[in-house]
MIKOLDO-319511 format. One record per residue (C-alpha): residue number from 1; chain; x, y, z. Coordinates in steps of 0.02 Angstrom, whole numbers, plus 50000, padded with zeros to 5 digits. Layout:
N
+-----+---+-------+-------+-------+
!   k ! c !  east ! north !    up !
+-----+---+-------+-------+-------+
! NUM ! A !     X !     Y !     Z !
...
+-----+---+-------+-------+-------+
# end
This chain:
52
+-----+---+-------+-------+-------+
!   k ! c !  east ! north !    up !
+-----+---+-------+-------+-------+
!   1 ! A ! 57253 ! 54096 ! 58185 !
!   2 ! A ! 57215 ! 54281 ! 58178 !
!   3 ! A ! 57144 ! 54285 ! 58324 !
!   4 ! A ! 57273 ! 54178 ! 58419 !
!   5 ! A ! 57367 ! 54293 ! 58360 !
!   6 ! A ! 57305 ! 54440 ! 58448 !
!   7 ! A ! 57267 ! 54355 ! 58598 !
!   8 ! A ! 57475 ! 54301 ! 58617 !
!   9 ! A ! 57524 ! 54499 ! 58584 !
!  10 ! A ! 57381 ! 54523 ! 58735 !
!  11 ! A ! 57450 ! 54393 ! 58828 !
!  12 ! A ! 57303 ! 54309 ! 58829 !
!  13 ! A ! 57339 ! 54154 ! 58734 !
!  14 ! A ! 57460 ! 54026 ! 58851 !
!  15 ! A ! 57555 ! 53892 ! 58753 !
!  16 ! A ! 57514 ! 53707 ! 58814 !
!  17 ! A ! 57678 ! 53690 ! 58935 !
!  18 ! A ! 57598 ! 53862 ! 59015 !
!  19 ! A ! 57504 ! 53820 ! 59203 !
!  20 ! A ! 57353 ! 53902 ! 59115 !
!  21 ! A ! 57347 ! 53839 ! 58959 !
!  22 ! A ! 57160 ! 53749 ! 59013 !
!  23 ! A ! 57105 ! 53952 ! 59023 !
!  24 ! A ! 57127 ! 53968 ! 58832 !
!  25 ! A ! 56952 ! 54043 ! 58766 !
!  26 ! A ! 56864 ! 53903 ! 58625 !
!  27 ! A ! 56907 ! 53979 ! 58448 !
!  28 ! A ! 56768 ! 53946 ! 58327 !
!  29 ! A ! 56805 ! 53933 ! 58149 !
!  30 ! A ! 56697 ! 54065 ! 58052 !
!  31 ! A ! 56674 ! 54187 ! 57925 !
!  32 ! A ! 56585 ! 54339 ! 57954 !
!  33 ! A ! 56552 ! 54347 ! 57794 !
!  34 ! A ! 56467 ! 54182 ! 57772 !
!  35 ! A ! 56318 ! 54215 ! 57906 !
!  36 ! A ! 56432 ! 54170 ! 58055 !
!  37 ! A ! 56459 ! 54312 ! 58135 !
!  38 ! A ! 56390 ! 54233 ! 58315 !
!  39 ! A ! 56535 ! 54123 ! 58327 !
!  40 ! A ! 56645 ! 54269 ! 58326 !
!  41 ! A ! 56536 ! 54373 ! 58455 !
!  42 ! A ! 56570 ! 54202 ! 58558 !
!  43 ! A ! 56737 ! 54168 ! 58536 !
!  44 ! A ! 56755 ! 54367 ! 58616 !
!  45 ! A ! 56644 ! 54331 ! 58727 !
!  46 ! A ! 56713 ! 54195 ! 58809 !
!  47 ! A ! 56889 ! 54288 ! 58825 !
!  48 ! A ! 56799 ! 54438 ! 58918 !
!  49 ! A ! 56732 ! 54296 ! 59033 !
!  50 ! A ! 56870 ! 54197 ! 59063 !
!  51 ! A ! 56968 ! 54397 ! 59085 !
!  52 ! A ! 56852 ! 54446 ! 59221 !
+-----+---+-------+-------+-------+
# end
């Protein structure tokens, strides 16, 4: 939800009702902490791919 969260202050995130709601980047449930820490890198990833 946290990073929802920064993606809607972005504007990055569209609601499903939005035209481009299909653009929304995968989220991958993770914990850095836990040995994860490539799902994040592609959840970002994916945003800065879908951006440009």
């Amino acid at each position: 939800e946290d990073f929802k969260t920064v993606l809607k202050e972005h504007q990055l995130w569209y609601e499903p009702d939005h035209e481009l709601y299909h653009q929304n980047p995968p989220i991958y449930e993770t914990c850095a902490l836990y040995g994860s820490r490539k799902n994040i890198y592609r959840s970002f990833d994916e945003c800065v791919r879908r951006i440009l």
